[in-house]
C-alpha positions in Angstrom: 16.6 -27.8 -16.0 17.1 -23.8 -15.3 19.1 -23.4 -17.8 16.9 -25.2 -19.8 13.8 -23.0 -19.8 16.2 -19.7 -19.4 17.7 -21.1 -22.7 14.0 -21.2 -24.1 12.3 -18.2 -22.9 15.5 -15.8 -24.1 15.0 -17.6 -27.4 11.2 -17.0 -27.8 12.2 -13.2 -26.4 14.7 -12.8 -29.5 11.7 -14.5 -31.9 8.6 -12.9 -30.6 9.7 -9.5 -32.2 10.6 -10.5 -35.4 7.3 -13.2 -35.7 5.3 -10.4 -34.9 6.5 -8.3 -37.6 6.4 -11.3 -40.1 2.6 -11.6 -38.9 1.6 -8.0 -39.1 3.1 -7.8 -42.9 1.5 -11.2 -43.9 -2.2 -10.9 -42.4 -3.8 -8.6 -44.9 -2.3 -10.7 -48.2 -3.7 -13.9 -49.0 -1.4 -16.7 -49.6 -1.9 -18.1 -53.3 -2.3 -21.6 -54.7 1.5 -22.2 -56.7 -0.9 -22.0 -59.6 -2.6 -19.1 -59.2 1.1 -17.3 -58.0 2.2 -18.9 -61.4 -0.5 -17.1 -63.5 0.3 -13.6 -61.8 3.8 -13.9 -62.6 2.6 -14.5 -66.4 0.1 -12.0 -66.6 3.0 -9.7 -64.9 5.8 -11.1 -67.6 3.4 -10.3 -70.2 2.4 -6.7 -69.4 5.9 -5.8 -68.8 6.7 -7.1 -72.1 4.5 -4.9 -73.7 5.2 -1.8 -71.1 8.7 -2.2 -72.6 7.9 -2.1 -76.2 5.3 0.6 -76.1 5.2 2.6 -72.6 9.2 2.5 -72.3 9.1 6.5 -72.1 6.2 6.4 -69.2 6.6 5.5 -65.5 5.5 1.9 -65.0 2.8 3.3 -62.5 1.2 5.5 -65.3 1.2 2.2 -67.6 -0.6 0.4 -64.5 -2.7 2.5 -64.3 -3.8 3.0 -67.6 -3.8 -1.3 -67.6 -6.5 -1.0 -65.0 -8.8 1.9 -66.3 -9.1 -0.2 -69.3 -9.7 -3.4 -67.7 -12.5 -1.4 -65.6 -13.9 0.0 -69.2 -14.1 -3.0 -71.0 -15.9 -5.0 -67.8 -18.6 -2.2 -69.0 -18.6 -3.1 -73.2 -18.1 -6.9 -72.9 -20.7 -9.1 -75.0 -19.8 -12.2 -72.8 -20.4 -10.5 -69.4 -22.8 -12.9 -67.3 -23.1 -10.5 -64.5 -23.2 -6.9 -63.4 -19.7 -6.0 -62.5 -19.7 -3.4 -59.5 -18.0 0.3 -60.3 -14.6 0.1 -60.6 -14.1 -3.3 -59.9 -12.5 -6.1 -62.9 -13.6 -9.1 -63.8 -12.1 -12.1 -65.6 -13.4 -10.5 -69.0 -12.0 -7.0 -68.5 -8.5 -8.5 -68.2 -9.0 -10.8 -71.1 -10.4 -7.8 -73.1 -7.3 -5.8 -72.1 -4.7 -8.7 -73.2 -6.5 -9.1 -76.3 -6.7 -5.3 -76.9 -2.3 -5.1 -77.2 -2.5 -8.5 -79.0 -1.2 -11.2 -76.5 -4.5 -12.4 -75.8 -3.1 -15.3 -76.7 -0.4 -15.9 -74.6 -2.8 -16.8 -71.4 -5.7 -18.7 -71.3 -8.8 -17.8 -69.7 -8.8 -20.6 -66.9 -5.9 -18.9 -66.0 -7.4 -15.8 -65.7 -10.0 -16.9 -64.0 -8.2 -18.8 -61.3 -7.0 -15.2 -60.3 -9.9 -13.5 -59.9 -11.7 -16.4 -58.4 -8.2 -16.7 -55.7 -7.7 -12.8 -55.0 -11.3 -11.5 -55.6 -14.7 -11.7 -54.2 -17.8 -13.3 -55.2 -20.7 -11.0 -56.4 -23.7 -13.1 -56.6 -22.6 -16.1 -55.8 -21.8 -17.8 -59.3 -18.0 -18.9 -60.0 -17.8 -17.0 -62.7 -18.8 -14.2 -61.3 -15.6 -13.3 -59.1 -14.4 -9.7 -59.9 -11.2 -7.9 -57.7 -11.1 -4.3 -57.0 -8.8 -1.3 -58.8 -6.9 -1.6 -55.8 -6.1 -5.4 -56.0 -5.8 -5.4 -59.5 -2.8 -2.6 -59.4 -1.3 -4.8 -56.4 -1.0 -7.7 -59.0 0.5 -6.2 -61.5 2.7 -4.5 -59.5 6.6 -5.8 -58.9 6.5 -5.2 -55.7 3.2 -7.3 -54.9 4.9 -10.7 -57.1 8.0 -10.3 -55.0 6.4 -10.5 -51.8 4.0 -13.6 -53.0 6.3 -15.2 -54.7 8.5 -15.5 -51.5 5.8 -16.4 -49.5 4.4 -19.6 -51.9 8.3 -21.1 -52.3 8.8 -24.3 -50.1 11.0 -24.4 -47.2 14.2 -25.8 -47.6 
């Protein structure tokens, strides 16, 4: 029976540090619908398509960046805009506009779209459609390093 609980509390000793980091890393990121992680891997296959065709001689930071200044810009020319999209914040429109704007507006649909922004942003007056996410959260997305860790984190356990 000693060696029982010795057996135990030595394993959760070895664990504790390791779940604590796991925690710590995890807590600010949302964890995704499979669908939603789906649609960000799109959106991120189809920029990166483009960033290889057109920005190959730029730093893929300089080309996400530039993605998100003019997602923030069109939010501010849209015709179809229902709300008033904050300062520097994107809506479901301004990525649209943007995939439309290098011509593969047609390789994701605006559901799509809009199941990101509604998952990863926040609600501005409290209409569905009127979900926007911030400069910051936007370059998280279509950053690598953001898919990598979500993509691990919506796979099922084997």
């Amino acid at each position: 029976m000693i060696s029982i609980a010795f057996s135990s509390l030595r394993s959760s000793v070895v664990i504790a540090p390791v779940a604590r980091n796991v925690l710590a890393y995890n807590a600010p990121s949302r964890c995704l619908s499979m669908a939603c992680a789906n649609s960000v891997h799109k959106l991120n296959n189809i920029l990166e398509e483009y960033r290889a065709k057109n920005y190959s001689q730029e730093f893929p930071k300089r080309f996400q960046k530039d993605i998100v200044k003019a997602a923030i810009t069109a939010n501010g020319s849209s015709s179809k805009r229902q709300f008033n999209v904050p300062a520097n914040n994107i809506s479901a429109d301004g990525i649209e506009h943007v995939l439309q704007n290098i011509g593969m507006g047609d390789r994701m649909s605006r559901s799509e779209i809009e199941e990101i922004i509604r998952e990863v942003g926040d609600n501005v007056d409290g209409g569905e459609s009127s979900c926007v996410i911030s400069e910051n959260q936007m370059l998280d997305l279509i950053s690598r390093t953001w898919e990598d860790h979500h993509h691990g984190l919506n796979q099922p356990e084997h």
